[in-house]
C-alpha positions, 0 to 999 in steps of 0.5 A, spaced: 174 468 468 177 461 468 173 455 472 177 455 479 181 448 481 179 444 488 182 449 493 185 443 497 189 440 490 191 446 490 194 448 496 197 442 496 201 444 489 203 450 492 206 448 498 209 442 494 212 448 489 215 451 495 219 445 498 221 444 491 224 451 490 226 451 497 221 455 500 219 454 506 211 458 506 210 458 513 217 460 515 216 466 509 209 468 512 212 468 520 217 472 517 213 477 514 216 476 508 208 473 505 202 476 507 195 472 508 192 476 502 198 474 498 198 467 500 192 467 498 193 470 491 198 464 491 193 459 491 188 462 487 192 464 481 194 456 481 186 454 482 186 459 476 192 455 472 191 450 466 197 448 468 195 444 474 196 436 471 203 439 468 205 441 474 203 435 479 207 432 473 213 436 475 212 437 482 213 428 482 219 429 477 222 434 481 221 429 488 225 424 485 230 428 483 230 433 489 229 441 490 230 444 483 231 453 483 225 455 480 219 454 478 217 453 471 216 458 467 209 456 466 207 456 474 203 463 475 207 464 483 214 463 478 216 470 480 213 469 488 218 464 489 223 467 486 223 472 490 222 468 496 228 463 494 232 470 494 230 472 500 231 465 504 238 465 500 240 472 504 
């Protein structure tokens, strides 16, 4: 198993992800549409992820460029934030 990332980096990484998706985590999770265990699962599938300097990199890309419509193919939660993006779309 990978050494995992600082808990805090990457917290913020996956709340940085959803705002640039245009994912609100926290309305998601009062909604009932993310469950604690899988929020959980959100932020250590990304303190597991090699990727976390690429992503900083994009997250900073995408801030200047504003919200883009997914996650990058790379990022581990691409498929959970692509559902909640649907979701928040409906």
């Amino acid at each position: 198993m990978p050494k995992l990332g600082h808990i805090h980096t990457h917290l913020n990484l996956v709340r940085r992800m959803g705002q640039a998706t245009g994912v609100d985590l926290s309305e998601a999770m009062q909604a009932g549409q993310v469950t604690s265990p899988e929020w959980a699962d959100m932020v250590t599938n990304c303190r597991g992820c090699a990727c976390a300097d690429s992503c900083k990199g994009w997250l900073d890309r995408q801030a200047l460029a504003g919200r883009t419509d997914r996650a990058p193919d790379y990022c581990e939660n691409t498929a959970t934030f692509a559902r909640l993006a649907r979701v928040a779309a409906e």
